[in-house]
Every structure is written in C-alpha cells, then in structure tokens.
C-alpha positions in Angstrom: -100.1 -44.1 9.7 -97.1 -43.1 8.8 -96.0 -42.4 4.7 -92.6 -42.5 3.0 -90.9 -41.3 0.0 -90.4 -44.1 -2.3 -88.3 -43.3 -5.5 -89.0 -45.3 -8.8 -86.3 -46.3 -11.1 -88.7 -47.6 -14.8 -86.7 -49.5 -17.2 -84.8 -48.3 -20.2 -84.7 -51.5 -22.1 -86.4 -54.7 -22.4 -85.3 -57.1 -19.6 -85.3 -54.8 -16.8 -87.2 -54.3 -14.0 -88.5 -51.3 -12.4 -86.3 -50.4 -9.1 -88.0 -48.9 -5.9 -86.2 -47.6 -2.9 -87.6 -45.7 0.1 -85.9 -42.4 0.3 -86.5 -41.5 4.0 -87.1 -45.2 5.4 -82.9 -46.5 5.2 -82.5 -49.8 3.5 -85.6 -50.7 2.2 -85.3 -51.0 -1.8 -86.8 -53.6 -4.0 -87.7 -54.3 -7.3 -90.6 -55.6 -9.7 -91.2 -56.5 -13.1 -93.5 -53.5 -13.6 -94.4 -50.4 -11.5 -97.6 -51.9 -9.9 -95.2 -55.5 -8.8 -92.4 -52.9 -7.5 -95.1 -50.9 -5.1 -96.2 -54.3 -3.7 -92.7 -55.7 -3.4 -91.2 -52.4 -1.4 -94.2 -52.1 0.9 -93.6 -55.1 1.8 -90.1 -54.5 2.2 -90.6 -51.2 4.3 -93.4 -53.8 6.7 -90.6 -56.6 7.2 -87.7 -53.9 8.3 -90.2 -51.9 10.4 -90.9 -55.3 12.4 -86.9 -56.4 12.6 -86.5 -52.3 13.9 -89.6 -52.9 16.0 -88.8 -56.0 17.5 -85.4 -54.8 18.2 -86.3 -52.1 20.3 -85.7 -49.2 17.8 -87.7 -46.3 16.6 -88.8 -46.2 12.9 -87.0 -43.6 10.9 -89.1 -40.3 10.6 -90.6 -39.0 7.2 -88.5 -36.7 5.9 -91.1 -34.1 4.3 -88.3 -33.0 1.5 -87.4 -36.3 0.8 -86.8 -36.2 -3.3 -84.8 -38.1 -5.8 -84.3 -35.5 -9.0 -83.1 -39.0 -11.0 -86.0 -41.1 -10.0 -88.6 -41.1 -12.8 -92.0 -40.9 -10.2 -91.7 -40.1 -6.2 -94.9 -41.4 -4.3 -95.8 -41.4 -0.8 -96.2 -44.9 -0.2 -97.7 -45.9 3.6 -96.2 -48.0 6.2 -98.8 -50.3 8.3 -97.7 -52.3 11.1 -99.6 -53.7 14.2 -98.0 -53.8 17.8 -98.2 -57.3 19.3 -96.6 -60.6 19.5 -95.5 -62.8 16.2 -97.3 -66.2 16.5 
C-alpha cells in the first residue's frame, strides 16, 4: 500500500473549513468542516484520481519521503487503497 503526505490547512476563524492537499500525490486537495471530514474527503480524493490515472494507463505518482509543508499546521501520511479490475 502505498502512503502520501497530506498537508492540513485548520481554520483561523469561524466559518472556515479545514483544507487538505496531498503533497506528493499532484492534484488531489479537498476540504472538510473539521480535521476528521477533511481526512475522509482527500482520501477519497487521492482513490478517485488514482482510478482516472489508472484507467488511463498512467503510473501513480511516487511518495516523495521529504515531502513537507513548513505552513501546513499537521503533515500525516495518509494511505492510498485501490483494487485492479474492471468498474461495473
């Protein structure tokens, strides 16, 4: 299984949400109204690109061990699952 380096962005006021974005996995960033809503909502992000790269014929990016984000207030490795095979 591969893991990624997902940077989290908490709030600094009321109103906001808490913004996630995978440092070594391009284009996947989400969001969610808390920190446990934002890890479901860019795993799920990082599983839906993986299939489009997949199902085009394309490598996933590799984890990049020093991935780091010195502005992001927590960096967790967050895994990727995906399952060869057909889409019904």
């Amino acid at each position: 299984m591969l893991h990624y380096h997902v940077a989290y962005r908490l709030p600094k006021s009321a109103g906001q949400m808490v913004v996630a974005e995978a440092l070594d996995f391009p284009g996947a960033m989400s969001q969610g109204f808390d920190l446990p809503d934002a890890r479901l909502m860019i795993a799920s992000a990082m599983e839906d690109l993986a299939e489009i790269l997949l199902d085009d014929g394309v490598a996933l990016p590799a984890p990049d061990p020093n991935a780091t984000d010195l502005d992001a207030d927590l960096v967790e490795l967050v895994p990727l699952g995906v399952f060869a095979g057909t889409r019904g």
